[in-house]
C-alpha positions as CSV (number, residue, x, y, z in Angstrom):
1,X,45.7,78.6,105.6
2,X,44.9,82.4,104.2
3,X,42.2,82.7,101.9
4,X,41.9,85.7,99.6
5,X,38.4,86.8,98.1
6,X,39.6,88.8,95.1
7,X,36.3,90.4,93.4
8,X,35.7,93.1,96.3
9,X,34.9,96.2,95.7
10,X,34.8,99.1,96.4
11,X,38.0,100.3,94.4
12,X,40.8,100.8,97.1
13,X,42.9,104.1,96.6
14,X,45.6,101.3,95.8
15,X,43.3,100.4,92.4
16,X,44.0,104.1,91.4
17,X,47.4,104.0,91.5
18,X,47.5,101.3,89.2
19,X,45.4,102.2,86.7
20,X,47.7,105.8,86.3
21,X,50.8,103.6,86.6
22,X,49.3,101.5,83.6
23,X,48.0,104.4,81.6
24,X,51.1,106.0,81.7
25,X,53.4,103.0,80.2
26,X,54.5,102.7,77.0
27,X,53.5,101.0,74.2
28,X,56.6,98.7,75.2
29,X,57.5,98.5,78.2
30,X,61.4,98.5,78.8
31,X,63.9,98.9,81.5
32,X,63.8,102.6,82.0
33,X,60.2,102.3,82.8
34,X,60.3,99.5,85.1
35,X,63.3,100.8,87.0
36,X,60.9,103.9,87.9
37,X,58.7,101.8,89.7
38,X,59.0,99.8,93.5
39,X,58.1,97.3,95.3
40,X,55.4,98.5,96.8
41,X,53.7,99.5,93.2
42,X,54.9,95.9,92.2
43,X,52.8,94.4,94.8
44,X,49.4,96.9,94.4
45,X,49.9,96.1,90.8
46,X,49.6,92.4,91.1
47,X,46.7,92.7,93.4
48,X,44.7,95.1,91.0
49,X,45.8,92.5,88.2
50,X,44.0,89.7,90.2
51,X,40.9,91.8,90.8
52,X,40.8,92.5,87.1
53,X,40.5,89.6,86.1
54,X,38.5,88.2,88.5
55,X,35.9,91.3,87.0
56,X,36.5,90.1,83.5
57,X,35.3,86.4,84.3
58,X,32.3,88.7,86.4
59,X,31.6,90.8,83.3
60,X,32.9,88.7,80.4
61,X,34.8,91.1,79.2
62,X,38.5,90.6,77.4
63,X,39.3,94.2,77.2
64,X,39.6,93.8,81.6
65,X,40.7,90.5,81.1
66,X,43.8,91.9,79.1
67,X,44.1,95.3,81.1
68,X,44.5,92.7,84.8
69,X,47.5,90.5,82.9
70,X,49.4,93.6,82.0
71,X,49.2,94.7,85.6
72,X,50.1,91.4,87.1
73,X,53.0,91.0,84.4
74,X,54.0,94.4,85.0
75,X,54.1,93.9,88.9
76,X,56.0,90.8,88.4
77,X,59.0,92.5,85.9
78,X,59.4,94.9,88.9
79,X,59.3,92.1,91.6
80,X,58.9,88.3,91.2
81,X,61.3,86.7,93.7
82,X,59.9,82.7,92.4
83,X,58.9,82.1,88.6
84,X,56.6,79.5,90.5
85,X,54.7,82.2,92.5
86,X,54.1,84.4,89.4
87,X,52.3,81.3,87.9
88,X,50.3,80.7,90.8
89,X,48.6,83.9,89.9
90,X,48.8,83.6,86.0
91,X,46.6,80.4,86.0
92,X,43.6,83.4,86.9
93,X,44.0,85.0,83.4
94,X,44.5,81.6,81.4
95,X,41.5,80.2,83.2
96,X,39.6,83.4,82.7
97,X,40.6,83.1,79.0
98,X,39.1,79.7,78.1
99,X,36.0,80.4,80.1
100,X,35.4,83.5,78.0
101,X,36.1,81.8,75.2
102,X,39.5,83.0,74.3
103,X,42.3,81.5,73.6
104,X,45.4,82.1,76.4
105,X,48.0,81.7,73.7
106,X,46.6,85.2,72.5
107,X,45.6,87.0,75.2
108,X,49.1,85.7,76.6
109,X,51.5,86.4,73.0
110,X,49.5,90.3,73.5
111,X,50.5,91.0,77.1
112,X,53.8,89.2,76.2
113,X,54.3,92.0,72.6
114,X,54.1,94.6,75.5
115,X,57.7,94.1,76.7
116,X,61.1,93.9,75.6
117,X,62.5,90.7,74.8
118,X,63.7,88.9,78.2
119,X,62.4,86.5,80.8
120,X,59.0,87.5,81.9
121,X,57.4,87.5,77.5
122,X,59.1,84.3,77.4
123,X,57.5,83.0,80.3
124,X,54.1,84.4,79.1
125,X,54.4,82.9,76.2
126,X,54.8,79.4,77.5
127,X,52.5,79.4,80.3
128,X,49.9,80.7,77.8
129,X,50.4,77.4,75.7
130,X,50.1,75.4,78.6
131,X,47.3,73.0,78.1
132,X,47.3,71.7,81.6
133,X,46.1,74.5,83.4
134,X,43.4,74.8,86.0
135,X,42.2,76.8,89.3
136,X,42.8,74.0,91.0
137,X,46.0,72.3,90.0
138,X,47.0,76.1,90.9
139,X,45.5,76.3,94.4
140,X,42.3,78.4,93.5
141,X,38.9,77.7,93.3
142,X,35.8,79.7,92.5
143,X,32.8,80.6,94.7
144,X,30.0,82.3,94.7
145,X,29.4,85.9,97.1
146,X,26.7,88.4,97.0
147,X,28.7,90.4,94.7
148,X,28.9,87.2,91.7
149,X,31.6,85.3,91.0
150,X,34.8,84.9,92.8
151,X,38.6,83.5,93.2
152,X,39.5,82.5,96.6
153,X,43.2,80.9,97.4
154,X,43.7,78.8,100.6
């Protein structure tokens, strides 16, 4: 059984990465764009797009909640093998949603307006009008560390 404690910090050089992938994407994201980017960035995307939001529930803050769903749903249009898997980490940012007091269909339909048409906004958009999500039914629950609050898998 792994278990994965998502809130550390320091920033890895990995987090860097990321953030200059992110900053240089366009306002929609297309083929062209994700074509430019592997595996490897896929992955370190998704991980910085879990730490993010794990900092937004930390923080309350939307604006990191947002900027850690673009980077998981960007990691995921360059490489998601199983929709299911991709969900598994998508239930962080709905969670993270209602407990800030948001509501996931937006925070969802605005990560979703950032792509071109096609499979991954269409899956956004229905897992963020799922009503019957929590960390739990997902395989996550919160704890507690030194550092606040945190996301643990396992």
């Amino acid at each position: 059984m792994a278990i994965q404690v998502l809130g550390r910090r320091p920033h890895r050089p990995a987090d860097v990465s990321s953030r200059g992938i992110l900053d240089r994407a366009p306002a929609r994201i297309g083929t062209v764009f994700i074509s430019e980017l592997d595996r490897s960035d896929a992955t370190q995307l998704g991980s910085y797009g879990r730490r993010m939001v794990v900092l937004a529930m930390r923080e309350r803050s939307l604006d990191r909640l947002q900027h850690g769903l673009l980077a998981m749903s960007l990691g995921a249009a360059v490489d998601t093998a199983d929709d299911r898997d991709l969900m598994i980490g998508l239930a962080l940012p709905h969670v993270a949603a209602n407990q800030l007091g948001a509501r996931p269909t937006q925070v969802f339909e605005t990560t979703a307006a950032r792509f071109e048409e096609g499979w991954l906004p269409e899956l956004l958009r229905v897992f963020g009008a799922r009503v019957d999500v929590t960390l739990a039914a997902f395989g996550w629950r919160q704890i507690m560390t030194d550092d606040g609050l945190d996301v643990i898998s396992g």
